[in-house]
C-alpha positions as CSV (number, residue, x, y, z in Angstrom):
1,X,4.1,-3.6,-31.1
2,X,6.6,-5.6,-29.4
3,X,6.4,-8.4,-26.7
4,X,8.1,-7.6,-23.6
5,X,11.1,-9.5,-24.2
6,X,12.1,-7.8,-27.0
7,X,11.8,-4.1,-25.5
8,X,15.2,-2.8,-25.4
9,X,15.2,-1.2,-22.0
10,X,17.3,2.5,-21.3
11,X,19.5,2.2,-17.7
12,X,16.9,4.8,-16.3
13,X,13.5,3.3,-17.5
14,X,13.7,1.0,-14.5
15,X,14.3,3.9,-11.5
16,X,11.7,6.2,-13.5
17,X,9.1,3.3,-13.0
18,X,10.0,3.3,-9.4
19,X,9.8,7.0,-8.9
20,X,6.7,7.2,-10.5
21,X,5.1,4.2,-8.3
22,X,6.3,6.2,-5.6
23,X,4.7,9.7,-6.3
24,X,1.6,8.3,-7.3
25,X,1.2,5.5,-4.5
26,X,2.1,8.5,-2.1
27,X,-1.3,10.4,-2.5
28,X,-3.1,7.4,-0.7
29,X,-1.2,7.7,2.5
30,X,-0.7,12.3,2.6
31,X,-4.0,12.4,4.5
32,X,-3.1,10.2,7.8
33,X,-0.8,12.7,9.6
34,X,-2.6,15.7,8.5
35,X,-6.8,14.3,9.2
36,X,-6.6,16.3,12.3
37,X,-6.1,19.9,10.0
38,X,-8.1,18.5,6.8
39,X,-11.0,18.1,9.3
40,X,-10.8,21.8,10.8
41,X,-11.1,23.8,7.7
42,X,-14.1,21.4,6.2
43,X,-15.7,21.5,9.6
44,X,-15.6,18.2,10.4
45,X,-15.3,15.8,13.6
46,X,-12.4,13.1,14.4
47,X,-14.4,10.3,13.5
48,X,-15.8,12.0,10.0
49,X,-12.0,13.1,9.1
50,X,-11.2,9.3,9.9
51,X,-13.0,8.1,7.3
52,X,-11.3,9.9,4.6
53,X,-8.1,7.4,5.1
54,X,-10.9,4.3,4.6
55,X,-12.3,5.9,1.7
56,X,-9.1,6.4,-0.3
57,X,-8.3,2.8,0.8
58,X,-11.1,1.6,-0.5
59,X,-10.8,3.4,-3.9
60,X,-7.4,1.8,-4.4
61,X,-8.9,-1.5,-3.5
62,X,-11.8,-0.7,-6.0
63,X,-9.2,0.4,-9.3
64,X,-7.5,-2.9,-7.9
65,X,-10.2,-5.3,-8.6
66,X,-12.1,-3.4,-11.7
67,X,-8.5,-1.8,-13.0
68,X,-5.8,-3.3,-12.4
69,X,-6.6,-6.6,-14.5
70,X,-6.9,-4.4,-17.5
71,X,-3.3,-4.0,-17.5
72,X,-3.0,-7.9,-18.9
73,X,-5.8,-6.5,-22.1
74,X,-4.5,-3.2,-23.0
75,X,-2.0,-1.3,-23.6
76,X,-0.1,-0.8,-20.2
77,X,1.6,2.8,-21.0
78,X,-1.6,4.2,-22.1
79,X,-3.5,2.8,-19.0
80,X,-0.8,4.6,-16.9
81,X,-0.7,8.2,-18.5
82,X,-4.4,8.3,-18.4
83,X,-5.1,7.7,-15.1
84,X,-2.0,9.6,-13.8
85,X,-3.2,12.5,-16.0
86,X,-7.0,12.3,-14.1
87,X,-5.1,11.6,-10.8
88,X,-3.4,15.5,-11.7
89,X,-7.0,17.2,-12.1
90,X,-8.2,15.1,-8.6
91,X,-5.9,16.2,-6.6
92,X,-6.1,20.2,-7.8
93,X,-9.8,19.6,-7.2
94,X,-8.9,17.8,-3.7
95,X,-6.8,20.7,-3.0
96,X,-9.8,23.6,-3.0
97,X,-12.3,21.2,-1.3
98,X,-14.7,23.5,1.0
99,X,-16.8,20.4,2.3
100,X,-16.6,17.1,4.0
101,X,-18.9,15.4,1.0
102,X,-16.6,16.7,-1.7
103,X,-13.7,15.4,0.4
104,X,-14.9,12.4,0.4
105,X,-15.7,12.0,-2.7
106,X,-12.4,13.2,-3.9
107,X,-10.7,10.9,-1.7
108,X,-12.3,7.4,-3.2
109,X,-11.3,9.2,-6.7
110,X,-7.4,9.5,-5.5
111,X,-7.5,5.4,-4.4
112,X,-8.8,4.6,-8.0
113,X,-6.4,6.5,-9.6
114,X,-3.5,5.7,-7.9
115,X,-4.0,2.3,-8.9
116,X,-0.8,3.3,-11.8
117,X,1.6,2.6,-9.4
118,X,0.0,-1.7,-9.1
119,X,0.1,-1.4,-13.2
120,X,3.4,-0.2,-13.2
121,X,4.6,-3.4,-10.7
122,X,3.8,-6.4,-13.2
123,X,4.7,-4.2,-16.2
124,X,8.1,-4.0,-14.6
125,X,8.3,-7.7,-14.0
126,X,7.4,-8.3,-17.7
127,X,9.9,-5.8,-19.4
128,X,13.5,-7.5,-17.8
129,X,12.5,-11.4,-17.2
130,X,16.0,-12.4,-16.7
131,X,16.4,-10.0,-13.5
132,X,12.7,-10.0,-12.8
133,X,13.8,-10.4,-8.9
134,X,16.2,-7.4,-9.1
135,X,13.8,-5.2,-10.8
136,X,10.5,-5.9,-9.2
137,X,12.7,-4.9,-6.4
138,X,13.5,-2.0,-7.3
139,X,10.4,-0.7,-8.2
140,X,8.7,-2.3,-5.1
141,X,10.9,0.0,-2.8
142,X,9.9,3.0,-4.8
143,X,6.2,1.6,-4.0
144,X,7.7,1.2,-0.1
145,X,9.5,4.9,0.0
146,X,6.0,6.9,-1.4
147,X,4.0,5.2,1.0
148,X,6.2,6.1,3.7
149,X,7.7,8.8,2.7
150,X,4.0,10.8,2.2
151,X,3.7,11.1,5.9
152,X,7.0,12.8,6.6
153,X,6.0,15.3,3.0
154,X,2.9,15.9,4.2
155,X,3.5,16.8,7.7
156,X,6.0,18.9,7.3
157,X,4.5,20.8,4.1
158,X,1.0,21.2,6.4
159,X,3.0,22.7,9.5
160,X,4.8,25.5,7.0
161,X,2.1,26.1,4.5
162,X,-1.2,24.3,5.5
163,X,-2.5,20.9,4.2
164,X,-3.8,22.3,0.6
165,X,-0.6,23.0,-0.3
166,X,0.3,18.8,0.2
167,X,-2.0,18.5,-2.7
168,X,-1.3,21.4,-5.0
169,X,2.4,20.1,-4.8
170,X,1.5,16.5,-5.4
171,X,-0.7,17.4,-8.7
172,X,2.5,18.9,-10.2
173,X,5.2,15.9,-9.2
174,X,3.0,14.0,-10.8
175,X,1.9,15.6,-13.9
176,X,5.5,15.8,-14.6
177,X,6.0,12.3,-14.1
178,X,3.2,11.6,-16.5
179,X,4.7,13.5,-19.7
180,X,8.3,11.6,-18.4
181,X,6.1,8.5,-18.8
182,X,4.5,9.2,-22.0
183,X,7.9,10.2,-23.5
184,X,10.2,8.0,-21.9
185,X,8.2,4.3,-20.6
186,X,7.8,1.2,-23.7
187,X,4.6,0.0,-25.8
188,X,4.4,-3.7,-24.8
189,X,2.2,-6.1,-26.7
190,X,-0.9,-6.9,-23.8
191,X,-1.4,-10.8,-23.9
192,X,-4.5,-11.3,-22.7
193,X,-7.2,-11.6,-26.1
194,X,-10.2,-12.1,-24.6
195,X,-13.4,-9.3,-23.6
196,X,-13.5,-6.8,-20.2
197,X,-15.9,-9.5,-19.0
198,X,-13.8,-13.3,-19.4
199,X,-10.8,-10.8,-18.4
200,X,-12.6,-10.2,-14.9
201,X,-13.8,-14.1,-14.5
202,X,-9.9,-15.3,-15.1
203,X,-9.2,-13.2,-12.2
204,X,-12.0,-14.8,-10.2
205,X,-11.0,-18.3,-11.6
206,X,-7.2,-17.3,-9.8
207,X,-8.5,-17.5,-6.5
208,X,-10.1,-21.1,-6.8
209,X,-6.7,-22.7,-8.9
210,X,-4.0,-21.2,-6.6
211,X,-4.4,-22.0,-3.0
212,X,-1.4,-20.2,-1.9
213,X,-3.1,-17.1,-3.1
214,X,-6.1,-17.4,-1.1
215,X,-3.5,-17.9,1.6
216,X,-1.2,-14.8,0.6
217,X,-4.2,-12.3,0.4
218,X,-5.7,-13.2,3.7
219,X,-2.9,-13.0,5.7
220,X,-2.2,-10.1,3.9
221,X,-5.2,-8.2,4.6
222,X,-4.8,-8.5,8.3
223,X,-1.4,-7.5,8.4
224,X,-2.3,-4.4,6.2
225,X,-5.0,-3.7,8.5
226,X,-2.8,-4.0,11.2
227,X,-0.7,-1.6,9.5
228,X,-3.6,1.2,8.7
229,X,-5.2,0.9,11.5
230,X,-2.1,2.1,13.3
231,X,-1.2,5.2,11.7
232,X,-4.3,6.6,11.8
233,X,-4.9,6.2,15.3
234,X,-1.4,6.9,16.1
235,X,-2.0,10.4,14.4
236,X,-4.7,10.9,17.0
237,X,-2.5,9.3,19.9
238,X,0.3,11.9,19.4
239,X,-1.5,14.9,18.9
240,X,-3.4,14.5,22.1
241,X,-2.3,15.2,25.6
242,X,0.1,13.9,26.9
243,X,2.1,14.1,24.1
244,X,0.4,17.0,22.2
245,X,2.7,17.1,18.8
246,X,2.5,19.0,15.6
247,X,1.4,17.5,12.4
248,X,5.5,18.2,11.5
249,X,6.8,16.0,14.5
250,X,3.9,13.3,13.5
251,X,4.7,13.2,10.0
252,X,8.8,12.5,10.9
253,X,7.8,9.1,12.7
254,X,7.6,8.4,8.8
255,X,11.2,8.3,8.4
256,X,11.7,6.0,11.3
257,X,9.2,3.6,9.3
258,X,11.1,3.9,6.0
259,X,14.4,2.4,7.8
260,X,12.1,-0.5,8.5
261,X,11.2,-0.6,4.7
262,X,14.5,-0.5,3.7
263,X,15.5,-3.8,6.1
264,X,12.5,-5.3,4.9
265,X,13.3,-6.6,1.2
266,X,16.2,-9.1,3.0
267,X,13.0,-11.1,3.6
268,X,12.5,-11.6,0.0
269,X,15.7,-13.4,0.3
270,X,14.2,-16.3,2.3
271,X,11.1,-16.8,-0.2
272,X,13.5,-17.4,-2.8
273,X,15.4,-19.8,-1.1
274,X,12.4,-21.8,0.1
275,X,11.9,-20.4,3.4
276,X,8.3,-18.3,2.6
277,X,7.0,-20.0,6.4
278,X,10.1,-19.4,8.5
279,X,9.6,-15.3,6.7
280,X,6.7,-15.1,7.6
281,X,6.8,-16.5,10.8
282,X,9.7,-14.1,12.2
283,X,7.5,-10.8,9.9
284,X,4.2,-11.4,11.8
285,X,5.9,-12.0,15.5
286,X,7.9,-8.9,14.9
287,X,4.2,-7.1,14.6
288,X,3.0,-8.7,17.4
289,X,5.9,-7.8,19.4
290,X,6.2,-4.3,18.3
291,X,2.2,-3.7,19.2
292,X,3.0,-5.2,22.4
293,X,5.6,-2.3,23.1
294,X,3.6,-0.1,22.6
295,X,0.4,-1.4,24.8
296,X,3.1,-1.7,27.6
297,X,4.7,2.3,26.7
298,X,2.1,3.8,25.5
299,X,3.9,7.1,26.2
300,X,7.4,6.2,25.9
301,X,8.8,8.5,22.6
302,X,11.5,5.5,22.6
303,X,9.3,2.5,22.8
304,X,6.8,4.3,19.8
305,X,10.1,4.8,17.6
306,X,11.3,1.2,18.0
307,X,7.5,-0.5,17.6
308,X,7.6,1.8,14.5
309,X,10.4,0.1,13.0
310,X,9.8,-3.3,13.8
311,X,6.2,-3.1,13.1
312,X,7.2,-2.1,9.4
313,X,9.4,-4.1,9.0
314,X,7.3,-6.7,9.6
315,X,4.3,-6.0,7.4
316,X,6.3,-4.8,4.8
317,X,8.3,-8.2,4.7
318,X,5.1,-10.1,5.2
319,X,4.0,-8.1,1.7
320,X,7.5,-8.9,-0.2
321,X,7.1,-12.3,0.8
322,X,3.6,-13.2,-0.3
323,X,4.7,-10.6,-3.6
324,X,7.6,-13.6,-4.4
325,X,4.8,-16.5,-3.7
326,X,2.5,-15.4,-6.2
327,X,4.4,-14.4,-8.9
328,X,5.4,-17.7,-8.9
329,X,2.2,-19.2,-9.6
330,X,1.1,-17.9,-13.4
331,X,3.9,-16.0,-15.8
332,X,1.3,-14.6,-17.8
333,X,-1.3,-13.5,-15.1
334,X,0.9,-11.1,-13.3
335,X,-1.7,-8.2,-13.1
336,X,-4.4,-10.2,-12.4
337,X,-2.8,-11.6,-9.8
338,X,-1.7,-8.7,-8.3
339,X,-5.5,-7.9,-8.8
340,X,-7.1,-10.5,-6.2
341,X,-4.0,-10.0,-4.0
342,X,-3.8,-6.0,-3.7
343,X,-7.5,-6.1,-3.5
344,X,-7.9,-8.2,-0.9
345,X,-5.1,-6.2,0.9
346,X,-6.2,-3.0,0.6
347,X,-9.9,-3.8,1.9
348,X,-8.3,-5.2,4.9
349,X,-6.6,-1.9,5.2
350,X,-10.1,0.1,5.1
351,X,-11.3,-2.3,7.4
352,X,-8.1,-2.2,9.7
353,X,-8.9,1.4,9.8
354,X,-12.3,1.5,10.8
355,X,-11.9,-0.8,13.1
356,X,-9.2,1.2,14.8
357,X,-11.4,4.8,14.5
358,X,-14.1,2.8,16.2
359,X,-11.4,1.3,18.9
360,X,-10.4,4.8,19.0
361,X,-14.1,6.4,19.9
362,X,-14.6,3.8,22.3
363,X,-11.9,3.0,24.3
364,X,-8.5,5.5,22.9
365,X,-5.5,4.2,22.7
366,X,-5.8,1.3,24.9
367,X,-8.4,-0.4,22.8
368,X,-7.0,0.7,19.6
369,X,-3.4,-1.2,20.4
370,X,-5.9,-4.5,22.0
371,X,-7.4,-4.8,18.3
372,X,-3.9,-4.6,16.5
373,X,-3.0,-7.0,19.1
374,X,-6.3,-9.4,17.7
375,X,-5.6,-8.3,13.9
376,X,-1.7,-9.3,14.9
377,X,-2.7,-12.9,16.6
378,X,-4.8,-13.9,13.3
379,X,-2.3,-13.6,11.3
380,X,-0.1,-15.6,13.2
381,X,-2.9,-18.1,13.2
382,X,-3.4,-17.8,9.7
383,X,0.6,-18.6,9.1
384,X,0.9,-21.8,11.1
385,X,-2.5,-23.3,9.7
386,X,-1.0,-22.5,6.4
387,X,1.8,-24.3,7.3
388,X,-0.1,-27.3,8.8
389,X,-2.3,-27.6,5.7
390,X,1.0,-27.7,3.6
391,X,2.8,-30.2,5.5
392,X,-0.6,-32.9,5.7
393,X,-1.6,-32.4,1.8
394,X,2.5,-33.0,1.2
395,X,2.6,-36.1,3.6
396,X,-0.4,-37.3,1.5
């Protein structure tokens, strides 16, 4: 089998990795415009149909941690095509659901299995070393375009054909990106020798050598939870009076937020030159600023649309940032890395969405945009004490 340096890559392999990270990625996010209809036909409350969006979340964060790092023992094509293929069954499954507890259940199942498009990341990094920027790139904005891309899919395909159909689609794109990755993605050599077990205690052993990456993932788990917690409640915001919008208008704030994905890998830019604080420090003040717009306009369609754009934009180039920062720190640890980081991220998503369903329940929309605003202001924190610790231990 050969190493990754020695795969000889076809001009397409590269966009079909980013396509598939896409699809895949997407079925973590299809629920958050469409909770309100999901809930309906399983007979289930606002706060029970809220929890779907932390379960998924914390199924991807779970495939992260006991998942992902297999991607550095085995065979990373294999890994792929098998879980995308299980993804295909979960989602028919997920698609016929008659009750809240099989929703559920199916919805922890789609997080793990989605975990492909986090394998597919690293391995991309690995297969073209000498434009490892460029193509992690690329396949990062596929990651960036199915996560915000699934809202403005899934809205739309609920309002003409009802939520199942979201699904049912989604288990066909991708089981035929699945066969296109077994016939078409490269055997790569894994280089990690050791058992499941010293696998999962390297990872742990990450955490305590790198401090950067203890700094990366917990600034990146309240920014993420910033983000999640958000969308959901903004779901709930917009389709109540006095706004009162169909899951189709909801779902086409998406495209507003993949502009702001699109501006956001310019940030990248400044990591590579040296400038990871001054990145971070403009990413998390355009957050803070954005959820301020909206506190002030709560019912403003303008002020929503431009918080939208600015807001992703900032936690997306908060996430490309700390992404440059930690690939830095181990060349041969890239998807264990990615494990400690993504994990960490996504259970600050779960918990960024709870805590904005529980904002929600007790105080709407006013509370809901006051805890984004606390999320928002820690991360800040988190950023210049970062910076401080930095500049001391440097000065020493």
């Amino acid at each position: 089998m050969p190493t990754a340096s020695k795969v000889k890559l076809h001009p397409a392999i590269i966009p079909l990795m980013a396509i598939a990270a896409g699809i895949i990625v997407a079925n973590i996010y299809y629920n958050q415009p469409i909770l309100k209809e999901i809930g309906a036909s399983v007979g289930a409350s606002e706060i029970e149909i809220g929890k779907v969006a932390m379960l998924s979340q914390i199924g991807y964060g779970l495939g992260m941690f006991f998942v992902l790092p297999l991607g550095d023992k085995v065979n990373r094509k294999n890994l792929i095509v098998l879980l995308a293929g299980l993804l295909t069954l979960i989602l028919i499954v997920f698609a016929m659901a008659k009750t809240i507890l099989v929703v559920y259940i199916l919805s922890l199942l789609i997080g793990i299995c989605s975990v492909p498009a986090q394998i597919i990341l690293p391995m991309a990094a690995t297969l073209d070393p000498v434009n490892r920027g460029k193509t992690v790139g690329k396949v990062f904005s596929g990651i960036l375009v199915g996560i915000l891309g699934a809202r403005v899919i899934s809205g739309l395909i609920a309002e003409w054909l009802g939520w199942r159909y979201v699904y049912g689609i989604s288990a066909g794109m991708v089981l035929v990106i699945t066969i296109l990755l077994k016939l078409y993605l490269p055997n790569v050599a894994p280089k990690f020798k050791g058992n499941y077990f010293n696998l999962l205690k390297s990872t742990l052993t990450l955490i305590k050598e790198h401090r950067v990456l203890r700094q990366a993932c917990l600034l990146g788990s309240f920014t993420f939870g910033v983000f999640c917690s958000f969308w959901t409640t903004l779901t709930f915001h917009l389709s109540t009076a006095p706004l009162n919008y169909q899951t189709g208008t909801i779902g086409l704030f998406g495209l507003i937020a993949i502009g702001g994905a699109l501006v956001a890998p310019y940030f990248g830019k400044l990591a590579d030159k040296g400038n990871a604080y001054r990145s971070l420090l403009i990413s998390v003040s355009l957050m803070i600023g954005s959820v301020l717009l909206i506190k002030i306009f709560p019912f403003s369609v303008i002020a929503l649309m431009i918080s939208i754009f600015f807001l992703d934009i900032g936690v997306q180039a908060t996430q490309i940032t700390n992404f440059a920062r930690i690939y830095s720190l181990h060349e041969h640890a890239h998807s264990r890395l990615n494990t400690i980081y993504v994990t960490v991220y996504f259970i600050g998503g779960a918990l960024g969405t709870y805590c904005g369903l529980l904002s929600w329940k007790l105080g709407g929309w006013n509370l809901s945009t006051y805890q984004m605003l606390l999320w928002s202001g820690i991360a800040l924190t988190i950023v210049i004490v970062s910076q401080t610790v930095t500049r001391r231990r440097t000065v020493k």
